[in-house]
VMD Tcl script that draws the C-alpha trace (Angstrom):
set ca {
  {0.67 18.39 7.59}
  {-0.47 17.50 4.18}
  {-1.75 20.31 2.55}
  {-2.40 19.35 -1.16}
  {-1.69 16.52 -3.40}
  {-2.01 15.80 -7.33}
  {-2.85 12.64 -8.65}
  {-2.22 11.88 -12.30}
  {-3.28 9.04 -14.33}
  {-3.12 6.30 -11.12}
  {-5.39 3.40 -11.08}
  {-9.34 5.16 -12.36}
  {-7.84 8.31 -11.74}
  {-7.16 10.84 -15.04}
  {-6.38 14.09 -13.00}
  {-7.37 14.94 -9.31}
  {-5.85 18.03 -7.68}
  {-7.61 18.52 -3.77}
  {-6.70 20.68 -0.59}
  {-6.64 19.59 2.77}
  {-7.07 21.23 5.70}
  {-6.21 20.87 9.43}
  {-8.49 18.99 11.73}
  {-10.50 16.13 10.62}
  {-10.86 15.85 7.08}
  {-13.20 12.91 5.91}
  {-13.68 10.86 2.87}
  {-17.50 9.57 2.01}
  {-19.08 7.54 -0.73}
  {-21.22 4.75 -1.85}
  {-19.65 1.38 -2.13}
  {-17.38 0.27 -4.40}
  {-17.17 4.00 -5.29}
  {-12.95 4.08 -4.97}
  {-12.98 5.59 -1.18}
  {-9.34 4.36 -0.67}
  {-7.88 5.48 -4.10}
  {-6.51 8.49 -2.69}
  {-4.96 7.06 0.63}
  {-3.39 4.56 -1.98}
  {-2.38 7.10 -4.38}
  {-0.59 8.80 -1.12}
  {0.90 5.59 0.11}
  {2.42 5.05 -3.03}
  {4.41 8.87 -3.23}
  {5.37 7.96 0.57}
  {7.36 4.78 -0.36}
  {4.74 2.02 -1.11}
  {5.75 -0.06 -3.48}
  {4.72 1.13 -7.27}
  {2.77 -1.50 -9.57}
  {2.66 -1.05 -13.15}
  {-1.04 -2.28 -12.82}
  {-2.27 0.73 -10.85}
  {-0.86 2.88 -14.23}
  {-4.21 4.57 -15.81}
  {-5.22 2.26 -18.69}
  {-3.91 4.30 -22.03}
  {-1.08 6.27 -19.94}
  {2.33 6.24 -19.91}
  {3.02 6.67 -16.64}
  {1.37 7.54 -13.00}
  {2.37 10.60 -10.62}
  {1.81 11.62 -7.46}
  {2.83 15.35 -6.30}
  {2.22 16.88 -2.72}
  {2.48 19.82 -0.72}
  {3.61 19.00 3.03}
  {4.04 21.43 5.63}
  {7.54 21.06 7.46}
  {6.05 21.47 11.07}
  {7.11 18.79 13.64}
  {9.84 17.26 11.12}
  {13.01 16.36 13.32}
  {16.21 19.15 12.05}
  {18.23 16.36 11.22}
  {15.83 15.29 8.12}
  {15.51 18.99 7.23}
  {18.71 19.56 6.66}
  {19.28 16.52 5.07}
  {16.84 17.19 2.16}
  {16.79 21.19 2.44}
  {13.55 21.22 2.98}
  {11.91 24.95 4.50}
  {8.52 25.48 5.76}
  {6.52 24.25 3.03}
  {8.17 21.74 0.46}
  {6.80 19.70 -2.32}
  {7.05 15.51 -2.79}
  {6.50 13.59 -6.30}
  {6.79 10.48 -7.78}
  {6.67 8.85 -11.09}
  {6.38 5.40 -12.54}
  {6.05 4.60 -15.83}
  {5.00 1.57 -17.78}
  {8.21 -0.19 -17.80}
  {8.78 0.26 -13.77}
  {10.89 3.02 -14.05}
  {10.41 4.90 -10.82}
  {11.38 8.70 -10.75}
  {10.89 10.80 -7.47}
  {11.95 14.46 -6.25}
  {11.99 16.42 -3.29}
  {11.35 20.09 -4.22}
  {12.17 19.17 -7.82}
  {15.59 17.39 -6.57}
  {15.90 13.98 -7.58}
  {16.12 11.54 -5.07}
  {15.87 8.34 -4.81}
  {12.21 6.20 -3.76}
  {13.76 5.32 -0.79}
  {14.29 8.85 0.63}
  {10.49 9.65 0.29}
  {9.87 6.42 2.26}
  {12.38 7.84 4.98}
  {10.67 11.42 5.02}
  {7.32 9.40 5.10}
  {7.47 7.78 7.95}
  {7.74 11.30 9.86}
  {5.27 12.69 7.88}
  {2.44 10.22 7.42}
  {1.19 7.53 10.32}
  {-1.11 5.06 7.75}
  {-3.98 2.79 9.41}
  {-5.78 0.44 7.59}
  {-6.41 -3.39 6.83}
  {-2.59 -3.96 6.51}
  {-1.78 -2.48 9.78}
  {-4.34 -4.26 11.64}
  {-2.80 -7.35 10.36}
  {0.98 -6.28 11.74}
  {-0.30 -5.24 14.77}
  {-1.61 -8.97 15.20}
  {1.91 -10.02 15.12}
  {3.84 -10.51 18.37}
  {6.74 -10.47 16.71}
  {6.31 -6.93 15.78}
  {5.33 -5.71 19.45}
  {9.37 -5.41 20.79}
  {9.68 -3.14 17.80}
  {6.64 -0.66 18.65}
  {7.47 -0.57 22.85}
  {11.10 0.21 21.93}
  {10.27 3.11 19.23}
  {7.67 4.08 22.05}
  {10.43 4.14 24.48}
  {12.74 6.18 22.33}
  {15.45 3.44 22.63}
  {16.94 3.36 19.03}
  {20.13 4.76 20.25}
  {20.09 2.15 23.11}
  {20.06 -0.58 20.78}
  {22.27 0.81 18.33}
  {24.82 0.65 20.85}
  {23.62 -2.72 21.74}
  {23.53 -3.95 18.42}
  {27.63 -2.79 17.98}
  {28.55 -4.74 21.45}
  {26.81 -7.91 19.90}
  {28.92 -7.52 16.72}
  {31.76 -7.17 18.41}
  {31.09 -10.22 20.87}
  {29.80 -12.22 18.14}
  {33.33 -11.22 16.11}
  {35.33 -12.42 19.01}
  {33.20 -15.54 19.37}
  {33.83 -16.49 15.75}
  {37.68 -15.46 16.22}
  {37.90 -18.54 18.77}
  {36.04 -20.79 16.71}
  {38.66 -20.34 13.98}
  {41.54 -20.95 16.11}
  {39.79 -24.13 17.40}
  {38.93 -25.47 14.04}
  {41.06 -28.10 12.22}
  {43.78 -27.33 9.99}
  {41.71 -29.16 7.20}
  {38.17 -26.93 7.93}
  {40.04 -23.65 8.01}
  {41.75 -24.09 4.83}
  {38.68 -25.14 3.12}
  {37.08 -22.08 4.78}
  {40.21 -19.29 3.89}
  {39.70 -21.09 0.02}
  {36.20 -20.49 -0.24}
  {36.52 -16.56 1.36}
  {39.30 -15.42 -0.55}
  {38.10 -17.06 -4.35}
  {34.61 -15.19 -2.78}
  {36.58 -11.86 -2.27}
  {38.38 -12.24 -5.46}
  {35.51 -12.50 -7.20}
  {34.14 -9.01 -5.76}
  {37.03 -6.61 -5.87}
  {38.18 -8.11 -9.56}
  {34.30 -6.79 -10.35}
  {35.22 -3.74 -7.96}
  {31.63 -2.65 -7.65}
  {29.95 1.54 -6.35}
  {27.35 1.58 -4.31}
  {24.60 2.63 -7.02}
  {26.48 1.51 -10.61}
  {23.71 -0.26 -11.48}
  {21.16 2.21 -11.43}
  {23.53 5.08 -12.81}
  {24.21 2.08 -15.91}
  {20.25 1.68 -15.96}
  {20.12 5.71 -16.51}
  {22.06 5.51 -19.43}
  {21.12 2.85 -21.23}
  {18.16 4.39 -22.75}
  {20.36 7.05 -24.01}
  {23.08 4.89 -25.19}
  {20.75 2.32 -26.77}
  {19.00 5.67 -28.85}
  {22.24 7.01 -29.90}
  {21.61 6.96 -33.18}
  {17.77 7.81 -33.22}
  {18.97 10.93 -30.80}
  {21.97 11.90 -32.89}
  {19.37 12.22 -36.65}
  {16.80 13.74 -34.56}
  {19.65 16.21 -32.76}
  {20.94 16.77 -36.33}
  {17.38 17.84 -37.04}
  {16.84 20.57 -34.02}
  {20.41 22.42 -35.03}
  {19.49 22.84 -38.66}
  {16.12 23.98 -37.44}
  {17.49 26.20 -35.06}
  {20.97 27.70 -36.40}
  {22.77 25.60 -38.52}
  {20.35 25.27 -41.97}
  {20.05 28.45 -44.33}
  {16.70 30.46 -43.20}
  {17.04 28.53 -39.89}
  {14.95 29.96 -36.68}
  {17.91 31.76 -35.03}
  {18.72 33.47 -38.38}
  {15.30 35.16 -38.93}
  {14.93 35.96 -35.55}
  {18.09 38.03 -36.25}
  {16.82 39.39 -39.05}
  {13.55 40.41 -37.73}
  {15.17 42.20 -34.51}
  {17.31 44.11 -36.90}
  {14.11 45.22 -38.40}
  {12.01 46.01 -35.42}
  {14.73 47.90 -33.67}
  {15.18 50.09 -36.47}
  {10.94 50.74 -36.14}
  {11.02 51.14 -33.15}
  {13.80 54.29 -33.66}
  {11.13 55.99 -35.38}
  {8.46 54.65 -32.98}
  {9.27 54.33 -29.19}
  {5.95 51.59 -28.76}
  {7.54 49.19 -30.75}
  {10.31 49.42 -28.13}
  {9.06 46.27 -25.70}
  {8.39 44.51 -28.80}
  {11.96 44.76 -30.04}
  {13.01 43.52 -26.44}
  {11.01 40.15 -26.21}
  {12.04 39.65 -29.49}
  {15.89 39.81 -28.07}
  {14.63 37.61 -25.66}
  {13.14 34.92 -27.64}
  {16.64 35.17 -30.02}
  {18.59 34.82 -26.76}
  {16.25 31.80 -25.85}
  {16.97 30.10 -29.35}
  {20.30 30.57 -29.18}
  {20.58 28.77 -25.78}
  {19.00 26.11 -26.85}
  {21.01 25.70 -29.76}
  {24.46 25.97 -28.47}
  {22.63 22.99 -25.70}
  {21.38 20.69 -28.20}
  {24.81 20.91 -30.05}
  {26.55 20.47 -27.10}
  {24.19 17.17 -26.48}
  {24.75 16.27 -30.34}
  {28.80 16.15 -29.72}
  {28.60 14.19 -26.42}
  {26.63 11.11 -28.14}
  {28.16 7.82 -28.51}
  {26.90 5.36 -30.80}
  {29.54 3.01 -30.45}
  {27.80 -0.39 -30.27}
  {31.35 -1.75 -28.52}
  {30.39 0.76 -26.04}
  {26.88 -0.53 -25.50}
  {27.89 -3.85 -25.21}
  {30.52 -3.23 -22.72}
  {27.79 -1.36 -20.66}
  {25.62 -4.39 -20.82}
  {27.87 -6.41 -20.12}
  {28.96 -4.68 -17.17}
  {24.98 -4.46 -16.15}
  {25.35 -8.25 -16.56}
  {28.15 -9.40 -14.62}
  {26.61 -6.47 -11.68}
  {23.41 -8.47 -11.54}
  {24.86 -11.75 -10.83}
  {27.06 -10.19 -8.11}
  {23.65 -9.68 -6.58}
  {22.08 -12.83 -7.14}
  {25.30 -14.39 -5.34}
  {25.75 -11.62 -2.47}
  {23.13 -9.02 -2.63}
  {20.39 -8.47 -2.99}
  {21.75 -4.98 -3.28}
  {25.48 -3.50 -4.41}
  {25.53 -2.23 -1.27}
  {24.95 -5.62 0.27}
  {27.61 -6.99 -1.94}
  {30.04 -4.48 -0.30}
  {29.23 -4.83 2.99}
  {29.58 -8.93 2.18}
  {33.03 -8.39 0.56}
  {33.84 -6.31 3.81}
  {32.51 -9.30 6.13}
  {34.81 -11.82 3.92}
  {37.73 -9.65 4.82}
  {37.24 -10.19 8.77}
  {36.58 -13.84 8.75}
  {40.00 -14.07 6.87}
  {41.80 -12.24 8.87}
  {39.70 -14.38 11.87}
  {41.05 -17.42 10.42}
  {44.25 -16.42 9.45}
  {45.10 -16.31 13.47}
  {47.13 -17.89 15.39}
  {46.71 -19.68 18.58}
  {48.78 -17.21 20.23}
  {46.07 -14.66 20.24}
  {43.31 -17.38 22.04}
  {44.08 -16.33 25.54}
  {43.66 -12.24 24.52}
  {40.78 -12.94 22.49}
  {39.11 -15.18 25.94}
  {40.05 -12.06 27.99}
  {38.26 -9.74 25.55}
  {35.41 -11.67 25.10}
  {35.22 -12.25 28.63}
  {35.11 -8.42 29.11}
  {33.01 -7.69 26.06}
  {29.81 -10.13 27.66}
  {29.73 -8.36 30.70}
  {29.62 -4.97 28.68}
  {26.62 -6.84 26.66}
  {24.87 -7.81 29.61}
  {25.18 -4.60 31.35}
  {23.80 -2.81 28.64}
  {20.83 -5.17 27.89}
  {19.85 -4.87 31.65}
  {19.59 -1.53 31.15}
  {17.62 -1.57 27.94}
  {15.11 -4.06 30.02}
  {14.66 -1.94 32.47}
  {13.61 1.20 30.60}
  {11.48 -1.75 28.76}
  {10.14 -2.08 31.39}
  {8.92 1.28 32.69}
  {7.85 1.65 28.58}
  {5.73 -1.18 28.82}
  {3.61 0.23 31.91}
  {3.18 3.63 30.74}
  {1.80 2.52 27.36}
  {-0.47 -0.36 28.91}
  {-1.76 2.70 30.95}
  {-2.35 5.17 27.68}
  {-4.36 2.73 25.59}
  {-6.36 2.27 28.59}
  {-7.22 5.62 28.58}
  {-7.66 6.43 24.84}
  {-9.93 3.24 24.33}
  {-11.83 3.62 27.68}
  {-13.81 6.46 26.27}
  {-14.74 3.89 23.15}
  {-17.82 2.41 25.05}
  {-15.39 -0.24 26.67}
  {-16.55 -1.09 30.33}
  {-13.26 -2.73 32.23}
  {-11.32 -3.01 29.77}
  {-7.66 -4.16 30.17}
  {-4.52 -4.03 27.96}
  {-1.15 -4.85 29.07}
  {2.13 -5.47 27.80}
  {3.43 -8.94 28.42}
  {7.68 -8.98 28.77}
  {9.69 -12.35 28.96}
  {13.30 -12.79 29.33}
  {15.00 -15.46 26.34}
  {17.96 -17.42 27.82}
  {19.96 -16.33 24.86}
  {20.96 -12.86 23.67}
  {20.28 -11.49 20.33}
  {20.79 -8.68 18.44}
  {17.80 -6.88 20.19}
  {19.06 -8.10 23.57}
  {16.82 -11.18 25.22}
  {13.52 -9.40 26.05}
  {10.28 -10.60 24.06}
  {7.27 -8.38 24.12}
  {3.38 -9.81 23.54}
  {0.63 -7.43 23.49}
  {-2.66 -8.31 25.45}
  {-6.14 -7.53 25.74}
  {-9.67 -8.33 27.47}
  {-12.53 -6.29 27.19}
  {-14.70 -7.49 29.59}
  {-14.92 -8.34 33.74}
  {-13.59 -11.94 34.57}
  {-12.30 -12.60 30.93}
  {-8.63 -13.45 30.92}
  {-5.87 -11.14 28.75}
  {-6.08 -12.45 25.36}
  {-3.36 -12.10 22.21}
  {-4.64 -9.33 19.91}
  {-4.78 -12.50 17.21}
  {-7.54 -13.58 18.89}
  {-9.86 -10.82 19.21}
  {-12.91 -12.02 17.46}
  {-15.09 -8.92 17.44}
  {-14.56 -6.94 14.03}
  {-15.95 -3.51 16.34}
  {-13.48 -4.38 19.13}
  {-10.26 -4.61 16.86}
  {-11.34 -1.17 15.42}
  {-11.38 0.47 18.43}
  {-8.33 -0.57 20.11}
  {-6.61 -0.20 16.86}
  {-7.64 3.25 17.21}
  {-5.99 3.87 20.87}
  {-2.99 1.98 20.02}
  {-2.12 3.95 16.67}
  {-3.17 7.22 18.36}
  {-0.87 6.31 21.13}
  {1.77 4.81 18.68}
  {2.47 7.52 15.95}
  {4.89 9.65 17.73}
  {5.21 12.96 16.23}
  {3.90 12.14 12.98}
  {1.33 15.86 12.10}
  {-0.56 13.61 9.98}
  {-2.74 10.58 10.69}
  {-4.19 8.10 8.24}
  {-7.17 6.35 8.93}
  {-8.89 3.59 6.23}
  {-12.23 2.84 7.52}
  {-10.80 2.05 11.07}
  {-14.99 1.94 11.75}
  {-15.41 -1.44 10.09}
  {-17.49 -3.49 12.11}
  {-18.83 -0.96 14.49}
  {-22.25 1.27 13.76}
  {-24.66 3.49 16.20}
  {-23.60 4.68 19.57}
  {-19.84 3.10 19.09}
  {-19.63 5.41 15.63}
  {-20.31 8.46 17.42}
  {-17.87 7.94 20.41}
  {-14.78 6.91 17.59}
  {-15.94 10.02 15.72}
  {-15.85 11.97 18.52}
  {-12.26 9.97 19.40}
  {-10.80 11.33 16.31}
  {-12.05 14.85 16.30}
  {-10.47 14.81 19.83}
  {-7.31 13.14 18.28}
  {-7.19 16.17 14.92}
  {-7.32 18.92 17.61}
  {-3.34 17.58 18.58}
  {-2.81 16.94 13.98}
  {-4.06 16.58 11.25}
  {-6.45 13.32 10.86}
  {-7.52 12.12 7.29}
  {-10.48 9.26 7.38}
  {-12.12 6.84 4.99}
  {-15.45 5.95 6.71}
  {-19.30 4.52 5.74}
  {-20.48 5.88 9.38}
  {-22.75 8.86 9.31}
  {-21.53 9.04 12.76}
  {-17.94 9.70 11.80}
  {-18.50 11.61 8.98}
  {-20.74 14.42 11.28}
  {-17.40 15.07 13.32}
  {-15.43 15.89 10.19}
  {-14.20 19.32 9.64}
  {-13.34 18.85 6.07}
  {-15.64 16.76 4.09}
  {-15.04 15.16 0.52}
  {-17.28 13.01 -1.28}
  {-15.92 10.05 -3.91}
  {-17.98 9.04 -7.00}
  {-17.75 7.31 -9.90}
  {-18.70 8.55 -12.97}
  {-18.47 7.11 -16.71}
  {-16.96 8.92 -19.53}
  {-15.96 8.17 -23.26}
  {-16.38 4.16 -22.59}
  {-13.74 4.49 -19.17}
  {-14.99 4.53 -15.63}
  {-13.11 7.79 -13.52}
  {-12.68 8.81 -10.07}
  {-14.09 12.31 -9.22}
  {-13.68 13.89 -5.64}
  {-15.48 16.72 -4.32}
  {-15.07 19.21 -1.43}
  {-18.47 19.52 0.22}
  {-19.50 22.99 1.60}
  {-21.63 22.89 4.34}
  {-25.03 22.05 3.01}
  {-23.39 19.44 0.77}
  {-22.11 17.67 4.02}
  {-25.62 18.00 5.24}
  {-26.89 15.87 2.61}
  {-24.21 13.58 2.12}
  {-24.60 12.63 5.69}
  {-28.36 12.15 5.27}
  {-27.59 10.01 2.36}
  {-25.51 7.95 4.83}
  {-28.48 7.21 7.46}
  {-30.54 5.98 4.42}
  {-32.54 9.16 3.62}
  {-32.93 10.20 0.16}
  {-34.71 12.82 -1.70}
  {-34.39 15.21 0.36}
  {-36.14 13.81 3.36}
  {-37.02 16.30 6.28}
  {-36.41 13.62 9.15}
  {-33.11 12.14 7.53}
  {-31.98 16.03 6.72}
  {-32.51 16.89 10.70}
  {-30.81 13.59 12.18}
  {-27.63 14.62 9.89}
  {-27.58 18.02 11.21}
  {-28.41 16.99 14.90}
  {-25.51 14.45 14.00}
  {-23.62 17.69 13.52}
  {-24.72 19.84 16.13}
  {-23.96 17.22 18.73}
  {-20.57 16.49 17.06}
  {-19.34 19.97 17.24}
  {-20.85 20.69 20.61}
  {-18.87 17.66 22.61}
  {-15.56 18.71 21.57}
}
mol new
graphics top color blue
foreach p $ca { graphics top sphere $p radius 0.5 }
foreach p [lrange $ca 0 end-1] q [lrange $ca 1 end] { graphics top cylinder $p $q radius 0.2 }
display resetview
């Protein structure tokens, strides 16, 4: 569960520090008023990709910093990242792109925070809707629905293998000519990586240290500076704080008060002294060695190509050296080996087959049960006979998912066929099945995400998704972006977003509403406004019948 974040110089925002709480906590304002800053401003410490453009105009650099509880979080990612009950996220990028993120003031890299993300956040908005459209992406959600990633692991290392084999054969059946040209081509390829003889990561440890390396000089004058300062001029800091303990220790012989005195003055001597013997210690360990720079450069250089040829990561420029290696060894076999290798492959396709019958079937059984959930969570959502089903086909050829393709499908009312979710027309319609499918969807994630998932819909259908989602933050925690007075009455935890002008720059302000404040804010919604009796007692009937359904 999120339970606070801190928002520092991102898009229109200077400083915003809020608290969440459990339940439904719900985001209001007027339009255009920056509802969706914060879910963006979360996004982005979860993993989202970081644009210098959303960096506060004037600033440096953005952060984001929050406070997540550890409940629900499988013990595998716990004691990965040492993380305990509560534990802290933040992320920094600064004008030149730099991104810098922690985990309980650990550095770590972005892509760690995406990987604890996805546990701890389940985001729905605009984007989502969009990849939910997409057939293609429907194997992906039945099979994380069906818990089958181990499955397909598995699966994924028999079609390797078989695909290995397959390749094996094709060498040994290729002309003398062909292979040659092949074995030439691998081997300069191979060459070309271990001569560079690349780490996973050089490049970003060399991108660390240029800054430091390219400073050396500016650091090593300004270094010079602090240890004269400190302990190394005449009269430096270090020297007349020894001079002044000597002093006060001998007062405080003669009076006991000066006593504590005397011993934060040790302190602060101590202190100095620390940070002396550290910046001297930094001072020796500078290289300004412009040979040195331009070796590291140069080094950054010939790194970057390596990824432009086989990347686009050092990682993927391993695992490509590593794939080089097997098709040379494929092609340096002889036709000796063709009859084991048919046996093997032989025996290694009925393994695959075996295996993705199995994964079809428990496909299969997936696909039923959640056809039957989204019927029931969208039911409720002033649906009459509505239908949703999962639609499976079988491919002719395997791949590395197996040969099953998955389509979801959808009618809403008596006598209409099952439609692709790309062709619901009806803005209201997408929003609430949306809904049902992401509520069914997120797994264990304790915190839900929703960016006005009420677009399109208004009046009775506004009161039964608001009631939907108070339902849905009984089970976690449920964050919403909405312009429904409907919604907004189920929330537990209100906040309202303005705008407000200061100095010449437009900012962001957010405000917890106590209970009165909600009152109002919701009348605002319906259209009442200066403190209207009949718009202040439909908010709080609103309310009242809200709190009194769940």
């Amino acid at each position: 569960m999120l339970k606070n974040i801190e928002i520092q110089n991102f898009a229109i925002i200077s400083f915003l520090n809020l608290n969440f709480g459990s339940g439904l906590n719900i985001f209001t304002g007027e339009t255009g008023a920056g509802k969706s800053i914060v879910i963006e401003a979360l996004g982005f410490l979860l993993g989202a990709r970081g644009d210098t453009g959303l960096i506060k105009q004037g600033a440096n650099k953005m952060s984001v910093k929050a406070v997540f509880s550890s409940d629900g979080l499988p013990h595998n990612l716990t004691e990965k990242y040492k993380i305990n009950k509560d534990f802290c996220l933040k992320r920094e990028l600064d004008i030149k792109g730099r991104n810098k993120a922690w985990i309980n003031d650990r550095s770590v890299l972005v892509g760690d925070l995406a990987d604890l993300g996805s546990y701890l956040v389940d985001f729905h908005g605009q984007h989502e809707h969009q990849s939910l459209f997409k057939a293609s992406a429907h194997l992906d959600l039945l099979d994380n629905f069906a818990g089958l990633s181990k499955e397909l692991e598995e699966f994924k290392k028999e079609y390797d293998t078989v695909k290995e084999l397959k390749e094996k054969l094709a060498a040994l059946e290729m002309s003398d000519g062909e292979k040659q040209r092949l074995l030439d081509l691998y081997k300069y390829q191979l060459e070309e990586i271990e001569k560079l003889n690349p780490h996973e990561n050089e490049d970003t440890e060399i991108e660390n240290a240029l800054p430091k390396l390219k400073n050396s000089g500016r650091l090593l004058e300004e270094s010079q500076i602090v240890s004269s300062c400190l302990s190394e001029a005449e009269g430096s800091a270090v020297e007349n704080l020894d001079k002044a303990l000597n002093v006060l220790r001998k007062m405080a012989e003669t009076d006991k008060t000066l006593e504590p005195a005397a011993e934060e003055l040790a302190g602060a001597l101590a202190v100095a002294e620390d940070i002396a013997a550290t910046v001297s210690s930094y001072r020796e360990g500078l290289d300004a060695d412009p040979e040195a720079l331009d070796k590291l450069l140069s080094r950054h250089e010939d790194l970057r190509r390596a990824k432009a040829k086989y990347g686009p990561a050092l990682k993927d420029v391993l695992a490509f050296a590593q794939n080089l290696k097997e098709k040379i060894s494929a092609l340096d076999l002889n036709s000796e080996n063709a009859s084991k290798l048919k046996q093997a492959l032989e025996k290694q396709d009925k393994k695959l087959l075996s295996l993705n019958g199995e994964i079809n079937k428990k496909r299969i059984k997936a696909a039923q049960r959640l056809a039957g959930l989204v019927r029931d969570e969208i039911s409720p959502l002033g649906f009459g006979q509505v239908r949703f089903e999962v639609s499976l086909e079988n491919k002719e050829q395997l791949g590395p998912k197996g040969n099953m393709t998955a389509e979801f499908l959808f009618s809403s009312n008596p006598g209409q066929a099952l439609r692709p979710l790309k062709n619901i027309a009806s803005g209201g319609e997408i929003s609430r099945l949306m809904l049902g499918l992401k509520t069914v969807l997120a797994g264990q994630c304790q915190t839900m995400v929703f960016d006005e998932i009420d677009s399109g819909i208004s009046g009775l259908t506004g009161k039964l998704v608001g009631k939907k989602m108070r339902k849905l933050a009984m089970q976690r925690q449920v964050i919403c972006v909405t312009h429904l007075a409907q919604v907004a009455a189920c929330g537990q935890n209100n906040f309202n977003i303005t705008k407000a002008f200061n100095n010449g720059q437009t900012e962001v302000q957010v405000h917890s509403l106590t209970e009165e404040q909600t009152v109002e804010e919701i009348a605002r919604m319906i259209g009442s406004s200066g403190g209207a009796t009949a718009g202040r007692q439909h908010a709080l009937d609103l309310i009242k019948e809200a709190a009194a359904e769940i």
